[in-house]
C-alpha positions in Angstrom: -16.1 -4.1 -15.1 -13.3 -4.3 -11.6 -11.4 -2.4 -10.3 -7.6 -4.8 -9.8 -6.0 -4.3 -6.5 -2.4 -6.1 -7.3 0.0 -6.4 -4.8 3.1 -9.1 -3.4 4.0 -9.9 -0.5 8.2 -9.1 -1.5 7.3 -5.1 -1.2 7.1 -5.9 2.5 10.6 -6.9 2.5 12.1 -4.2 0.8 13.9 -3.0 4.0 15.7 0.7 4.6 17.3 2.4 7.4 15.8 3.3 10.4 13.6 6.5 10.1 13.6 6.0 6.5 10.3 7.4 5.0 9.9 4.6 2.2 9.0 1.8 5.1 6.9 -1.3 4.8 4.3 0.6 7.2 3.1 2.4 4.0 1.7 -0.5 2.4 0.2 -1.6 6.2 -1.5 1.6 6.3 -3.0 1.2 2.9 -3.9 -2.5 3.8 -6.2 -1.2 6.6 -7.5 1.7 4.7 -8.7 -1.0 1.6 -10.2 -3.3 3.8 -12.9 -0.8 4.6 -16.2 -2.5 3.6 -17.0 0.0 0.5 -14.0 -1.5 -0.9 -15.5 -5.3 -0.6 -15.8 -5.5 -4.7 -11.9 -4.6 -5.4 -10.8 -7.6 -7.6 -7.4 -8.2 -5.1 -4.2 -10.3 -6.7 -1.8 -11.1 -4.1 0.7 -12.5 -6.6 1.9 -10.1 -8.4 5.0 -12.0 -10.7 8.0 -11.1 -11.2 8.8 -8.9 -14.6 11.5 -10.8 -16.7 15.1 -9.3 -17.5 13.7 -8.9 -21.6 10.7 -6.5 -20.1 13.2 -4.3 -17.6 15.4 -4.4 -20.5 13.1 -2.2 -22.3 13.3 0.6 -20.3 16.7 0.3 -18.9 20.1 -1.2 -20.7 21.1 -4.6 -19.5 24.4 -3.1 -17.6 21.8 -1.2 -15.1 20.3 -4.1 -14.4 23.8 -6.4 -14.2 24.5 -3.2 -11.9 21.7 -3.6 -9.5 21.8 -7.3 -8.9 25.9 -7.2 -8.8 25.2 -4.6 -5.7 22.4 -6.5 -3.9 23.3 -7.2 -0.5 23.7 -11.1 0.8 23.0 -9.5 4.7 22.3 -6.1 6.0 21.8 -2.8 3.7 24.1 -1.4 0.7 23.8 2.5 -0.1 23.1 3.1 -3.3 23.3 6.9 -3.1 22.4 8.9 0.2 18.6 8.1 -0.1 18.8 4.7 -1.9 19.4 1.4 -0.1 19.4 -2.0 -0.7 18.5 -5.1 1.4 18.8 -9.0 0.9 15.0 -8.2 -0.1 14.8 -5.0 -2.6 15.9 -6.9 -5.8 13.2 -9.2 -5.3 10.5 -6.6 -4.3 11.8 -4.3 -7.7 10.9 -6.9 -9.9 7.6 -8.3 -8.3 6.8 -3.9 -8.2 7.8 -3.8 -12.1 5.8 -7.2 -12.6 2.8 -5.9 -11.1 2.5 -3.1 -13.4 3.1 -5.5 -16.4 0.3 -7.9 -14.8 -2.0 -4.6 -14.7 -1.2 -3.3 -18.2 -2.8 -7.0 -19.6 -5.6 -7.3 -17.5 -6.8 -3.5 -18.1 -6.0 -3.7 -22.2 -6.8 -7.4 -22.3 -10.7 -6.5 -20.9 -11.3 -8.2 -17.6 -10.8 -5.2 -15.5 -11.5 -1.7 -16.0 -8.3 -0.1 -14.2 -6.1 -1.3 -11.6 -4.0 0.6 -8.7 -1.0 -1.3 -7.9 0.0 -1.1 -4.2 4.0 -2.2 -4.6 7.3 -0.6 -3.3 10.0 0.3 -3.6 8.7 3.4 -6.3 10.0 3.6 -9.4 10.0 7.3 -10.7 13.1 9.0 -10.3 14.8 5.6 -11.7 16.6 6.9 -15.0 18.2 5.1 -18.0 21.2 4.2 -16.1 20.4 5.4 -12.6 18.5 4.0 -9.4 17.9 7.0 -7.3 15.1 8.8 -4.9 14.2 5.5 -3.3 14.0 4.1 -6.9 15.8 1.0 -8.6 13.5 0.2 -11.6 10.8 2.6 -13.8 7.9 0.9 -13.0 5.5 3.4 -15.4 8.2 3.1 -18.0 8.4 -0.7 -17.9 4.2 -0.8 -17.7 4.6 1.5 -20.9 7.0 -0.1 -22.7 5.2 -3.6 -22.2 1.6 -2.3 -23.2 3.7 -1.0 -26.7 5.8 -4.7 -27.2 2.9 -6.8 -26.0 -0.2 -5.1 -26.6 0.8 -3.2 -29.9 -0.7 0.0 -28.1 0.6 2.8 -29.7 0.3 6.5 -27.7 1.0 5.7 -23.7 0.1 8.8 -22.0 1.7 9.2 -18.3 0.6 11.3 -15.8 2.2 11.9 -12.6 1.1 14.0 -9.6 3.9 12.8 -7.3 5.0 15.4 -5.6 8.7 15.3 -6.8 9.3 15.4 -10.3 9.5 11.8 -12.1 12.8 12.6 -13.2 13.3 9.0 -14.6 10.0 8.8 -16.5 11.0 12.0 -18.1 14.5 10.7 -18.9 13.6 7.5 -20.2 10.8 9.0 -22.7 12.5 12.1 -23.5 13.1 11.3 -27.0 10.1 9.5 -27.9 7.2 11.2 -29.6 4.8 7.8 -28.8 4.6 8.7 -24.7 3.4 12.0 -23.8 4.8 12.3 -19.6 3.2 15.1 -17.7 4.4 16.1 -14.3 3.0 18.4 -11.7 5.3 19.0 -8.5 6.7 21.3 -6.7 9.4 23.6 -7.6 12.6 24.3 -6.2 12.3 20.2 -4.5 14.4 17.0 -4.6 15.1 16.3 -7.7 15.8 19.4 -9.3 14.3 19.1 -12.9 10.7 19.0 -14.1 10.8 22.6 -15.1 8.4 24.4 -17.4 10.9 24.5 -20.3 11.4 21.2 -20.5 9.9 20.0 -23.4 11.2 16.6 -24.6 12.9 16.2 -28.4 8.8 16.4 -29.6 7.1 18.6 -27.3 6.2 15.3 -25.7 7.1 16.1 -21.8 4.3 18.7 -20.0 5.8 20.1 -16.3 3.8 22.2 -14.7 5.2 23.8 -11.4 3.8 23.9 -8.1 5.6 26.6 -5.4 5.4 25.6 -1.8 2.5 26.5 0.2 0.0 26.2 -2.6 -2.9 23.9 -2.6 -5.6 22.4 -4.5 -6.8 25.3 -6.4 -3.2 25.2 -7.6 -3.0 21.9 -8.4 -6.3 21.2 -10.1 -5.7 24.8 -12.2 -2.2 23.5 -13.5 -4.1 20.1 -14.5 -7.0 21.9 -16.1 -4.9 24.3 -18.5 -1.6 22.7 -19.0 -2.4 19.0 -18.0 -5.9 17.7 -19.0 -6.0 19.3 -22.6 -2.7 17.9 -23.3 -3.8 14.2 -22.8 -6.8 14.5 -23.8 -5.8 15.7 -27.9 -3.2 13.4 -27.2 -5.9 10.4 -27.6 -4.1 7.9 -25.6 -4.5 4.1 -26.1 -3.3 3.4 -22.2 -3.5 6.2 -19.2 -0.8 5.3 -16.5 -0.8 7.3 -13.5 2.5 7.8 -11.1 0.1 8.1 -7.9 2.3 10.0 -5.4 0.8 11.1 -2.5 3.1 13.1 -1.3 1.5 16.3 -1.9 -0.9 15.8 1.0 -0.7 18.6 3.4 0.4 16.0 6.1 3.4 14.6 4.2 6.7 15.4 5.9 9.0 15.6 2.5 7.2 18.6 0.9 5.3 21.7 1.1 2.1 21.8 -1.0 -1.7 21.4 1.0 -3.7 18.8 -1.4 -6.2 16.8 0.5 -7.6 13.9 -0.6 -10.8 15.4 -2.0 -7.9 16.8 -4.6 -6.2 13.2 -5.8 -10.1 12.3 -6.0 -11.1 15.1 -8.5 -8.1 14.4 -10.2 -8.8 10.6 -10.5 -12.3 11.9 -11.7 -10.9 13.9 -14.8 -8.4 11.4 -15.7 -10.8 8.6 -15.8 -13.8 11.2 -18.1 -10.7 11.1 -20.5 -9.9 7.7 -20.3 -13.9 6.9 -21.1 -13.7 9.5 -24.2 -10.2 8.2 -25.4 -9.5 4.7 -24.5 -12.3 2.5 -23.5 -11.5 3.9 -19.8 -8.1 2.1 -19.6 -6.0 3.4 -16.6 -3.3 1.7 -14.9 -2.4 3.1 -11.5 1.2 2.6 -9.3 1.6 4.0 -6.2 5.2 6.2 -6.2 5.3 8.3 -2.8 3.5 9.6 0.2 5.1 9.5 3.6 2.3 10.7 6.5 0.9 7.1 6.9 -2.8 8.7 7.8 -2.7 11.0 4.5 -1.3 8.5 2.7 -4.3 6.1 3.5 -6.8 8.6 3.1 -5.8 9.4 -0.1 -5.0 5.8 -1.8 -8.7 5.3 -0.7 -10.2 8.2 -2.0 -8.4 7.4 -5.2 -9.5 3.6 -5.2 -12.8 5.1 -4.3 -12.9 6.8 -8.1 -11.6 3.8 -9.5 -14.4 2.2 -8.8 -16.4 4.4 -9.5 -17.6 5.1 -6.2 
C-alpha cells in the first residue's frame, strides 16, 4: 500500500503581508525536503480539487461561507482580523486545501493508499463555526471528518492534533458531538487562549493536554502516552486524522516548546500502531503550522518518513 502526497498548485497563491509567517516558502521548503530520493515511492497528486459548497457546509453554516467569498479581495489583501488576510488567491487555495483533505479521506477509506499527508495552505485549525481566524478560513480536519461520516458512512473520526496552538476551531466545531473524539496537545498560556485541561466537550469527547513553555519531547510524548494514546485507542476509531503542526519544533519563531523531529516521528509511529490495531491503518494527515522553514522541512520528512513506513 502508498503513501499519497496531495497537493495544488492554488496554496502557492494564497498571499499575506510581508513578514507574515504563513508564506508560500513553507510549502517550497517542504517541496525540496520530499524530493529527497528515499521519498521516490510517495504516490504525489498535484490536483488536488476543489471541495464543493454542500461539503464546507457541513462543517460551517452557509452564511460563513457567503461571508468569506463576499470579503475576498478583487486586488491586493483584505484583513480579516489582525493575523488573517485575504488575497485575490486565498478563496481559491481554501477550497482546493479543504478539497485535498476530502480527496485523501476517499483514497485512504476507499483502499488504494494506506495514508496520505496533505501539503496545502492556508491551515485550517483555529477556523470555528462561524469564524476564520489564526491564519485560518475553512476547517480542513473538520470538513475531512464530516465527509468520511456523509460519504463513507464511517462512524467514530478520531482527531489528533499536535499543533502547537490549540485547534480551537476543531474543538468548536465537534464540541457537541459524541461521534469525533478531538485531542489537542499545545502549549499553555499561547495564541489562542483555550484548549485547557477542563475542557471536556458536551460527552467527554475533547482531550487537551497542556504543554508549558520550555518543555520538550519527554513532555510531549508523556502527555500523548497517558492522556492522548489510551484515549484514541478505546476510542476504536474508523478514520485517524492528524492536524500536523510543526510548530513545536525548537526552531519555530511563534512558540516556546523544544520537539525535534525525532519527536513528530515517534509520534507518527504510535499513531499509526493504533491505526493498524483499530482501523485497517487509516490515517489522513494535513499540514496546520510550522514557521522555521529548516524545522519545518525536517520534520514534514521525518513524518512522511513514518508514513511510509520508512
Amino acid at each position: 500500500m502508498t503513501t499519497l502526497l496531495i497537493s495544488h498548485p492554488s496554496s502557492m497563491a494564497h498571499a499575506t503581508p510581508r513578514g507574515h509567517p504563513e508564506r508560500p516558502e513553507r510549502l517550497r521548503a517542504i517541496e525540496q525536503a520530499l524530493e529527497q530520493e528515499k521519498f521516490a515511492d510517495l504516490v504525489r497528486i498535484r490536483d488536488a480539487p476543489a471541495a464543493d459548497r454542500d461539503a464546507i457546509c457541513r462543517a460551517h453554516p452557509p452564511a460563513h461561507v457567503d461571508a468569506l467569498i463576499a470579503a475576498a479581495p478583487r486586488e491586493g489583501l483584505v484583513s480579516i482580523d489582525a493575523d488573517t488576510t485575504m488575497s485575490t488567491g486565498t478563496l481559491e487555495a481554501a477550497v482546493h486545501a479543504a478539497g485535498a483533505a476530502m480527496l485523501a479521506v476517499d483514497e485512504v477509506v476507499g483502499g488504494s493508499a494506506a495514508n496520505a499527508f496533505c501539503a496545502m495552505r492556508p491551515p485550517g485549525h483555529h477556523a470555528e463555526k462561524t469564524t476564520a481566524m489564526g491564519f485560518c478560513f475553512f476547517n480542513n480536519a473538520a470538513i475531512a471528518a464530516r465527509h468520511a461520516q456523509k460519504r463513507h458512512g464511517l462512524g467514530r473520526i478520531a482527531i489528533l492534533d499536535w499543533d502547537v496552538h490549540h485547534g480551537n476551531g476543531t474543538q468548536d466545531i465537534f464540541w457537541d458531538d459524541a461521534s469525533v473524539l478531538y485531542c489537542s496537545t499545545h502549549e499553555m498560556p499561547l495564541y489562542p487562549g483555550t484548549g485547557a485541561a477542563s475542557e471536556r466537550g458536551a460527552h467527554d469527547n475533547i482531550v487537551n493536554a497542556v504543554l508549558r513553555a520550555g518543555e520538550g519531547g519527554e513532555s510531549f510524548r508523556e502527555a500523548l502516552e497517558v492522556a492522548i494514546l489510551p484515549r484514541i485507542s478505546a476510542f476504536r476509531p474508523d478514520l485517524i486524522i492528524i492536524s500536523a503542526g510543526f510548530d513545536a519544533h525548537w526552531r519555530d519563531p511563534l512558540a516556546n516548546i523544544n520537539l525535534t523531529e525525532d519527536d513528530f516521528a515517534w509520534a507518527t509511529r504510535e499513531l499509526m500502531d493504533i491505526a493498524d490495531r483499530q482501523c485497517g491503518g487509516r490515517i489522513v494527515s494535513l499540514l496546520e503550522g510550522g514557521y522555521d522553514l529548516q524545522g519545518l522541512a525536517a520534520s514534514v520528512a521525518a513524518h512522511v518518513q513514518c508514513l511510509m513506513r520508512g
